[in-house]
C-alpha positions as CSV (number, residue, x, y, z in Angstrom):
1,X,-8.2,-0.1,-11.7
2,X,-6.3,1.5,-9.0
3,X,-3.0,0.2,-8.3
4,X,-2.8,1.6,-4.2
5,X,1.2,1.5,-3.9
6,X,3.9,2.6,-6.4
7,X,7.4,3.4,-5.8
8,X,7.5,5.6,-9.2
9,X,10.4,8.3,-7.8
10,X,12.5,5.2,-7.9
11,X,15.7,5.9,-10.0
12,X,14.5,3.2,-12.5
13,X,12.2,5.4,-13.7
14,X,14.2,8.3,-14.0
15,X,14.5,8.3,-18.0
16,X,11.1,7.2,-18.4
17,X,8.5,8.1,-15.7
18,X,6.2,10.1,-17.2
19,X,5.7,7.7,-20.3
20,X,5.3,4.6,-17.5
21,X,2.4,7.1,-16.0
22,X,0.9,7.4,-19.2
23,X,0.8,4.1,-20.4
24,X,-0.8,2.5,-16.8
25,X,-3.8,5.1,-17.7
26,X,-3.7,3.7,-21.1
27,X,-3.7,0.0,-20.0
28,X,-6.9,0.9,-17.5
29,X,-5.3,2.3,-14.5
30,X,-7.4,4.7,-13.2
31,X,-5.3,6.4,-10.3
32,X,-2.3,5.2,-8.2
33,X,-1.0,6.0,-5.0
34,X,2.7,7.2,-5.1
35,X,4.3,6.5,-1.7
36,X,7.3,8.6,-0.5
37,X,9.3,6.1,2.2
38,X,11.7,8.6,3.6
39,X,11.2,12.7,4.0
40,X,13.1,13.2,1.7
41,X,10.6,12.0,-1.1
42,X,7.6,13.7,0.6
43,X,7.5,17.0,-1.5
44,X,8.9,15.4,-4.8
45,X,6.0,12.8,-4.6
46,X,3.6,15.9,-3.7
47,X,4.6,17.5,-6.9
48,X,4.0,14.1,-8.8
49,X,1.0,14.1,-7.4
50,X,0.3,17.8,-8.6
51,X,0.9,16.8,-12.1
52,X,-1.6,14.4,-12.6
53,X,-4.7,15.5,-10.5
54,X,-7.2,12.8,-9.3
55,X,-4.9,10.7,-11.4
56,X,-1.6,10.3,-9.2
57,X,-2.3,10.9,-5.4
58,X,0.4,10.5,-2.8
59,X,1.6,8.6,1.1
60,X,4.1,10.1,3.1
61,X,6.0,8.1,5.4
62,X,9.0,6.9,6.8
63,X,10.0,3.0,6.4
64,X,11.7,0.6,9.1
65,X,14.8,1.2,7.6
66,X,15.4,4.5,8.0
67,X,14.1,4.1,11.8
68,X,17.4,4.7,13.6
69,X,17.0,8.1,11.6
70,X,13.8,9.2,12.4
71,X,14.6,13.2,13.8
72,X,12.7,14.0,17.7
73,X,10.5,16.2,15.6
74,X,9.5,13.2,12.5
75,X,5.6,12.8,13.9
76,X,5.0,17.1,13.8
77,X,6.8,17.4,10.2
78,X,4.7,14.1,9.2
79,X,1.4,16.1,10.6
80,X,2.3,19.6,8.7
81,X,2.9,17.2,5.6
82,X,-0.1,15.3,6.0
83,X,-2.1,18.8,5.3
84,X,-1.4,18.9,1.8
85,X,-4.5,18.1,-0.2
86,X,-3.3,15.1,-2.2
87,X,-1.7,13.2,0.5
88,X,-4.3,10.4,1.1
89,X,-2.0,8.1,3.4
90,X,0.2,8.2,5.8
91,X,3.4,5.5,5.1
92,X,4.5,3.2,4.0
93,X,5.7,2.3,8.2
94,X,6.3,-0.4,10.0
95,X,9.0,-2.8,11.0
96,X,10.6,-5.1,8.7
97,X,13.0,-8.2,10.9
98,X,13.8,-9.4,7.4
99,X,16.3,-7.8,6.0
100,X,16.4,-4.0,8.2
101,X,19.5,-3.7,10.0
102,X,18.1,-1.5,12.5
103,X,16.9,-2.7,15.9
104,X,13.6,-4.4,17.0
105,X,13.0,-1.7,19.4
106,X,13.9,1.4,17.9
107,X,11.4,0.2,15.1
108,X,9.2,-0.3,17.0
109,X,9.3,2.9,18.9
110,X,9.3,4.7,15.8
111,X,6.5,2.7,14.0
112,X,4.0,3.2,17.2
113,X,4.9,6.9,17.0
114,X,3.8,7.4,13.4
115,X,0.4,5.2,14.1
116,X,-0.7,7.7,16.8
117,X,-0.1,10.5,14.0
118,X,-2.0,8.6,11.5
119,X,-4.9,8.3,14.4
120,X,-4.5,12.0,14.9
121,X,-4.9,13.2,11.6
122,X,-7.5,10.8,10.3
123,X,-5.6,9.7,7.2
124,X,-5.2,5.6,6.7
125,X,-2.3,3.9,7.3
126,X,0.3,2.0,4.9
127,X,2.0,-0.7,7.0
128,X,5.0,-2.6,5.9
129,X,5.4,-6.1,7.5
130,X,8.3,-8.2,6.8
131,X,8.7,-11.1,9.4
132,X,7.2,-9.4,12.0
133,X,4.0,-11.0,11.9
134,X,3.2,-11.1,15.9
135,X,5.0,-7.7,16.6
136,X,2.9,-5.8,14.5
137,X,-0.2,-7.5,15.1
138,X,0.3,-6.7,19.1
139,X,0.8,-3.0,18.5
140,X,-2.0,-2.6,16.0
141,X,-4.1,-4.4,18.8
142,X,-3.0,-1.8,21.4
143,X,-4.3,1.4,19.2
144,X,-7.0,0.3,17.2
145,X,-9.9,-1.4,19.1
146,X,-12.1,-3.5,16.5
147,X,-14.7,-1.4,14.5
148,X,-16.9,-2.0,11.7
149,X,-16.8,0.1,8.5
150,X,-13.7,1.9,9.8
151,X,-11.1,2.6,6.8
152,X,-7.8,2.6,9.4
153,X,-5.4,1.7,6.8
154,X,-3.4,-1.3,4.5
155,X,-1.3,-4.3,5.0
156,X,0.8,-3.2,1.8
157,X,2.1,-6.6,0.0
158,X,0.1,-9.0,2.6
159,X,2.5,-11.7,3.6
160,X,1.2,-12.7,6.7
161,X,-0.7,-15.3,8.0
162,X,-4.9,-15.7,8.8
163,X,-4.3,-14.8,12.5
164,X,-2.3,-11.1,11.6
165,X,-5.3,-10.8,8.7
166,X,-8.2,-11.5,11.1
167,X,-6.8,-9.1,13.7
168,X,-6.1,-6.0,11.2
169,X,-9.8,-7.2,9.5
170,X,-11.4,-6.3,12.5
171,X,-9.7,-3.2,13.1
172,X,-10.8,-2.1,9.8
173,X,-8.1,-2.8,7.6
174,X,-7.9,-3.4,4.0
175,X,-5.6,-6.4,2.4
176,X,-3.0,-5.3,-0.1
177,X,-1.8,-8.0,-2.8
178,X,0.6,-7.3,-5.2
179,X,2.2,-9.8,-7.5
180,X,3.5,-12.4,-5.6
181,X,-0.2,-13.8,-5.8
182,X,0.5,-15.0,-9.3
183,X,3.8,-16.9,-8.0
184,X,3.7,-20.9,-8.6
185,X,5.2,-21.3,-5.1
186,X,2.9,-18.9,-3.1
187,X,0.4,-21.6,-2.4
188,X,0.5,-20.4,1.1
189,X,-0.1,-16.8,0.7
190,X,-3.0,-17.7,-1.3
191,X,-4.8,-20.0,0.8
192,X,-4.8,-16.8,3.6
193,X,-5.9,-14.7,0.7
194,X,-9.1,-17.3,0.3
195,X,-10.3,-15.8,3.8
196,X,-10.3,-12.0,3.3
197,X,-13.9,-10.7,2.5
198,X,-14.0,-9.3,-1.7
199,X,-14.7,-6.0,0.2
200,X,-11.6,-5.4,2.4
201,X,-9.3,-6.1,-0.5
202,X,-7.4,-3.8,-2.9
203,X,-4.2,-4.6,-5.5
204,X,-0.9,-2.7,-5.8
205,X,2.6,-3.6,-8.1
206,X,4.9,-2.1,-5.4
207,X,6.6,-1.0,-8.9
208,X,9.7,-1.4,-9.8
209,X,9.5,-4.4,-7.0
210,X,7.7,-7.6,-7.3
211,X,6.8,-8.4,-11.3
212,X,3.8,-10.4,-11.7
213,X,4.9,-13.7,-12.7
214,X,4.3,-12.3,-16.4
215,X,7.1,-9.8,-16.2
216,X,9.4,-12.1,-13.7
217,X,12.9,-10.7,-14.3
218,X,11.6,-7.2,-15.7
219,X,11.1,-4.0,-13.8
220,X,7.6,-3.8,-12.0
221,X,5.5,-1.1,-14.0
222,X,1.3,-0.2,-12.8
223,X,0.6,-1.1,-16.4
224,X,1.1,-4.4,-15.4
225,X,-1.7,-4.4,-12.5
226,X,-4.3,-6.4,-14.8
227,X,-2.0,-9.5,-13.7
228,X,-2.3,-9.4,-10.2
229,X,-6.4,-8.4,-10.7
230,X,-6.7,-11.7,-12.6
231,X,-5.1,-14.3,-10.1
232,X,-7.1,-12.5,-7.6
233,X,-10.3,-12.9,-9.6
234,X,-9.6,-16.9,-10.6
235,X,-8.6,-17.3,-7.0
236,X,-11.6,-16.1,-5.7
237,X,-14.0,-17.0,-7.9
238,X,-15.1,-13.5,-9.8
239,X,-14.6,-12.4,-13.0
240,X,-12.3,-10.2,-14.1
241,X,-14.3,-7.0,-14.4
242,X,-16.0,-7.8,-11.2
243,X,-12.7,-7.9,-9.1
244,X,-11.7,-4.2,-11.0
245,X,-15.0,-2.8,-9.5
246,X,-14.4,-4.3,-6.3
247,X,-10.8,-3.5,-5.6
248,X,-11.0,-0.1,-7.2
249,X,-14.1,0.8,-4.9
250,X,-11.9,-0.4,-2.1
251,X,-9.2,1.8,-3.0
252,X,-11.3,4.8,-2.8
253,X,-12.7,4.3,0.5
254,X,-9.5,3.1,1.8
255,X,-8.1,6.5,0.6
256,X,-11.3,8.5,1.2
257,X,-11.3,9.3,-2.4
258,X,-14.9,9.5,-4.2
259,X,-15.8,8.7,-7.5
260,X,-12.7,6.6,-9.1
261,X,-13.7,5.3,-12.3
262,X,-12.9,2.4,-13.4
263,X,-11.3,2.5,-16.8
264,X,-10.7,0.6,-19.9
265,X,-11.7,-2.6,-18.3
């Protein structure tokens, strides 16, 4: 199992974090992606990153809302960053018109700036997408012309609809679900979820955000990713160990990481 997005710096975490770590590798978590949303996280989730070798691997980026923020010199320091050897992504960015109190434009000035870096380094994207469906959709069509087999990034915590998938599929994007799939009232998300090929999918808690509906009310922890991996499965009609395989081959190409093995399944 790899669970692609974790928020593990979080202060909820702090008297704990290295015991959380430890027991998602003991409940089959094979690796996790630690994403740092402001440049201010960028070394400390390097250095998480350092601890646990082919374990814990790392994103650098700068979310929506921090945007009005972002320093003249944000896509250079986000290319020197990008050097280090266990950064495998470059966000999470994007624009979020849910609850971001900074404007439409300066997001999206900011968010186009960061997708030409990603382009120019070769490391996949993490996109954030809250209520911005058609926005982000229209600037994603404007960089990245449809390819086959490309790994160009993630929709992290896909809430979108078939349109925004089918665009982003093309582009050679992967799908991220996390655990609002296991929600009684995301009937919606799920039906859109139905449509994405078993082969551009992957899984992610968004820890300490989003419990599975089996931990509703607790904090979000990757040991917990086995939830979300067996809605998935039952939703589309694969068993449980067949969906690990799948997603966690996913993750690697997604990240251009070989050989992540499955564990524990």
């Amino acid at each position: 199992m790899f669970d692609t997005h974790t928020h593990l710096l979080d202060e909820r975490f702090s008297a704990d974090r290295d015991r959380v770590i430890e027991n998602a590798f003991k409940n089959g978590v094979a690796a996790m992606t630690e994403v740092a949303d402001s440049e201010a996280h960028w070394d400390p989730a390097l250095r998480l990153a350092d601890r646990y070798p082919g374990r814990v691997w790392a994103a650098l980026g700068f979310h929506p809302y921090h945007a009005d923020r972002a320093p003249e010199n944000l896509p250079a320091q986000m290319r020197q960053a990008m050097l280090h050897p266990r950064a495998v992504a470059l966000g999470e960015i994007g624009l979020d018109y849910c609850r971001c109190a900074v404007d439409r434009e300066t997001q999206k000035k900011v968010f186009t700036r960061l997708l030409e870096v990603s382009l120019g380094t070769g490391k996949p994207v993490i996109i954030h997408c809250r209520d911005a469906h058609e926005d982000v959709r229209t600037i994603v069509e404007a960089l990245y012309p449809p390819a086959e087999g490309r790994s160009a990034g993630v929709l992290h915590c896909f809430q979108g609809d078939e349109r925004l998938a089918a665009s982003c599929l093309a582009r050679g994007f992967y799908i991220g679900v996390d655990g609002p799939v296991t929600y009684p009232s995301a009937e919606k998300l799920r039906q859109s979820l139905k449509q994405v090929p078993l082969d551009r999918l992957v899984v992610e808690t968004d820890c300490p955000y989003l419990p599975p509906q089996t931990h509703r009310g607790q904090r979000n922890e990757p040991a917990y990713l086995p939830a979300i991996l067996r809605s998935l499965a039952e939703l589309k009609g694969v068993s449980f160990e067949e969906m690990v395989r799948a997603t966690t081959d996913n993750a690697g190409k997604l990240y251009k990481i070989p050989s992540i093995v499955p564990q524990n399944m």
